[in-house]
N, C-alpha and C positions, 0 to 999 in steps of 0.2 A: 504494500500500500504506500504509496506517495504522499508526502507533505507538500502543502502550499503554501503560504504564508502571501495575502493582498492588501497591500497599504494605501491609501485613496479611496474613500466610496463616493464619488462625485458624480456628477453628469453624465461621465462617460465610465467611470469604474467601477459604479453599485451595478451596474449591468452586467457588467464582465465579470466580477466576482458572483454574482446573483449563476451566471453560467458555470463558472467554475463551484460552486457549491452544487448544482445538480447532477455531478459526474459523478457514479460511486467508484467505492474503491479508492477513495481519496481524501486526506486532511486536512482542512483550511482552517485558516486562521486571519480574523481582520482586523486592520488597526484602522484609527482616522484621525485626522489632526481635532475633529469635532467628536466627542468621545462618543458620544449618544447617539450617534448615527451607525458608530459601530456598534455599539450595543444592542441595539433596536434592528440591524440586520443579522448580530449573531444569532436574535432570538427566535428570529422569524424562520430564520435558514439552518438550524440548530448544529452553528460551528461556534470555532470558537473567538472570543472577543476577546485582543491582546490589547496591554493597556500601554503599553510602549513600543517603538519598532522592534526592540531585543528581544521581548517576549514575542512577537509574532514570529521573530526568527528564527527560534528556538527548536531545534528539532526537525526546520524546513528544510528541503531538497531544492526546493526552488521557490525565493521570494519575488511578487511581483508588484512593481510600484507603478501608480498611474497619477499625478500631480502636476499641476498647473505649470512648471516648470522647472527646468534641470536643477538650477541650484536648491530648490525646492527636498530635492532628491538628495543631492551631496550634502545636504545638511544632518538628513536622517542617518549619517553612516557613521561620524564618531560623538564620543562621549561614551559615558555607564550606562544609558540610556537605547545607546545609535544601536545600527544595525549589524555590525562588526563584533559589536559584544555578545550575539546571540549566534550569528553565522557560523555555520562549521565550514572546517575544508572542506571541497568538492563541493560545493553548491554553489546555486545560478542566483546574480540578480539580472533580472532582466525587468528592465523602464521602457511602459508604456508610454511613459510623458512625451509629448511633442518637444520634445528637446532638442540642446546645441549641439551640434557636435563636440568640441572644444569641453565642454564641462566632459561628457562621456567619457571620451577620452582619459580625462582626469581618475573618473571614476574607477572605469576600468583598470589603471594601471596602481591605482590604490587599493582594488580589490586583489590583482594579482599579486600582491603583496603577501594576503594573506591565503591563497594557496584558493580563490572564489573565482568565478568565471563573470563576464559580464555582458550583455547583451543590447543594446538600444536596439525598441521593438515598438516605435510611436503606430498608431491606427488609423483608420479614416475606415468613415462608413455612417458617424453622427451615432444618436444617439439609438435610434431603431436599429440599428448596425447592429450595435452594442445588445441591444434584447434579442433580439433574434439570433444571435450569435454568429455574424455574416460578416466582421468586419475582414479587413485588410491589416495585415500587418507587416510593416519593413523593418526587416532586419538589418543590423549590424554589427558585424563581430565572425566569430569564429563559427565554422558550417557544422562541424563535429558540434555544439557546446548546443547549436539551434536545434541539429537532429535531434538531440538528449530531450531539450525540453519542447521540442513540438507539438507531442502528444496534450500536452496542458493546454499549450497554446492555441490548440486548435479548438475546445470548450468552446471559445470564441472568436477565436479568427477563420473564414472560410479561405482565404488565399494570404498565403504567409510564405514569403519572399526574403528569401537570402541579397540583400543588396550588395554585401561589400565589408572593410572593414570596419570596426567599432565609428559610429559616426554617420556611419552610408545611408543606415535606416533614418535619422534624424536629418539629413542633408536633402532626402527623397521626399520624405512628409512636409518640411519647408517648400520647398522646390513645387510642389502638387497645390500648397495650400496659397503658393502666388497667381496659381493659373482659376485658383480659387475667387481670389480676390479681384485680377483683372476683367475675370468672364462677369463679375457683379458689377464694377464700377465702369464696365466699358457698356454692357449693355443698359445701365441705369441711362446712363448720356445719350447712346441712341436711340432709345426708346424715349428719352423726352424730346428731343432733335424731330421724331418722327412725328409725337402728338400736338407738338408745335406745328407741325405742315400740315397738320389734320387727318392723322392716320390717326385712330384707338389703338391704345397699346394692346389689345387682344387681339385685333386683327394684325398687327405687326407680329405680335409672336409666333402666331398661327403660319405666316408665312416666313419669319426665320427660323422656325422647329423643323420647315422642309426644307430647308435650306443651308449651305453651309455654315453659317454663322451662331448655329444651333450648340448647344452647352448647356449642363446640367441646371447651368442657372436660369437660363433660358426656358428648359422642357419642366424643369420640376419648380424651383425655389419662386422664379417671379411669378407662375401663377396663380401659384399656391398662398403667394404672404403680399407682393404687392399688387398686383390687382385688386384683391379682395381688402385691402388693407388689414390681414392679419399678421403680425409680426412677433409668432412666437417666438420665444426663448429658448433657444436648443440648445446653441453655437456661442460664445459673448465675441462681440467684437473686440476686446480687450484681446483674445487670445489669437484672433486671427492678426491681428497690428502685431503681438509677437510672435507669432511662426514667421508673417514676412518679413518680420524685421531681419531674421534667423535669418533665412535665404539670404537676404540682402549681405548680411555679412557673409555667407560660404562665397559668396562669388567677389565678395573685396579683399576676401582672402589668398584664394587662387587669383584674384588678376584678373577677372573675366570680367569682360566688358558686358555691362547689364543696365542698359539707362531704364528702361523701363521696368526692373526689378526695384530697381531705386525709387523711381518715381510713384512706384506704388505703393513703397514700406511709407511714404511720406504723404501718401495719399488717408493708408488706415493708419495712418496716427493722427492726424488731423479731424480723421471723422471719429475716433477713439477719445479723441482730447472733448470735442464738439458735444457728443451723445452719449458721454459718460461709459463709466463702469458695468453696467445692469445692459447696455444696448445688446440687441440679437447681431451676428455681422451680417443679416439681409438691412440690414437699418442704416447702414452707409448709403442707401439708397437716401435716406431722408437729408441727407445734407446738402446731395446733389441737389433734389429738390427746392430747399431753401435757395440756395444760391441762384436759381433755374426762377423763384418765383413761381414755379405750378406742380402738380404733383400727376407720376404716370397715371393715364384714365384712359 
């Protein structure tokens, strides 16, 4: 029988973990920076509720962490408390976080230290992804270390991709979540450019869904939240301003010419700054608007 040990019950982690608790044959343990939320899911899912990262770690084969961001993570791992003090040799941490590469890194060469393997393993798929157990997951790290824990990983990942080394998965999630961010703020602008000439944005969509210009933002997000002006919370724009930012740095670090990787990371910080903390990232739509004077109809 296998240990788990999952750190994060958030947005995207209560689900993944909620997966990884229906697997028999296996031992979970969950911690959360908000203690009652683990408690309240070990109840419910009757695992168990660790009260520190040490005691989730405790006995794990494989810990796994999902947190708003990489330093987020490298904070969990020292002190009498961190996750170093509970870890045995031969175990995995592998971080779902949409993370830097550069901290991973870090990570990793701090865990090989003490004799741990490590893995950056960010997701995409949102939050339905995550219930369903359908997401995506890029790896990064060592192929042998991902064989070992794939079988976990697949609770909830449907397609889980060896990228490359430590870094690759978190450089590929950045990278995915700029073409994320362009496909929403490029179509926001044409689609108001369009309803300015007198086209309805439903009928513009209709004919760029058959058309090449067509994107997930386009076939699913905008007709789902702005047309109808519903603007769940699934996604924060908070976290999408920092995956592009991420990207933005992998490519000023290699040298690659990316103006409009840049021009973007400076686009969702601006609409980040604008629509606060709480904004959905289809809500970057609304600033275009402001600035536009009218809203897509």
């Amino acid at each position: 029988m296998s240990s788990v040990a999952f750190l994060g019950l958030g947005a995207i982690g209560r689900p993944m973990a909620t997966c990884l608790a229906r697997v028999p044959d296996r031992t979970l343990a969950v911690w959360n920076r908000t203690q009652d939320k683990a408690a309240s899911f070990a109840a419910e899912h009757n695992v168990r509720h660790a009260f520190t990262p040490a005691d989730a770690a405790l006995g794990a084969d494989i810990v796994i962490t999902c947190l708003p961001v990489s330093t987020d993570v490298e904070r969990l791992l020292e002190g009498p408390d961190g996750l170093l003090s509970g870890m045995r040799t031969g175990a995995a941490l592998v971080d779902c976080t949409s993370g830097d590469p550069a901290t991973s890194r870090r990570m990793a060469a701090r865990l090989a230290e003490r004799g741990i393997g490590f893995l950056d393993a960010p997701v995409s798929g949102g939050v339905m992804g995550a219930v369903e157990g359908i997401l995506t997951v890029m790896v990064g790290g060592d192929a042998a270390l991902l064989a070992r824990v794939k079988p976990t990983l697949a609770a909830f990942g449907k397609k889980i991709v060896h990228c490359g080394p430590v870094g690759a998965g978190d450089a590929l999630k950045a990278v995915n979540q700029v073409m994320l961010a362009v496909h929403i703020w490029s179509l926001a602008e044409g689609l108001l450019a369009a309803t300015a000439a007198g086209v309805k944005a439903d009928v513009a969509l209709d004919v760029i869904n058959a058309s090449s210009g067509r994107s997930n933002a386009s076939m699913n997000l905008f007709p789902e939240r702005v047309i109808g002006r519903a603007f769940p919370r699934t996604f924060r724009l908070a976290l999408l301003d920092k995956d592009v930012g991420i990207a933005a740095g992998v490519a000023r670090e290699h040298r690659i010419p990316a103006p409009l990787m840049q021009l973007t990371a400076d686009l969702m910080r601006v609409a980040h700054n604008a629509l606060g903390e709480e904004a959905d990232h289809v809500e970057a739509v609304k600033l275009l608007e402001q600035w536009a004077g009218q809203e897509i109809t």
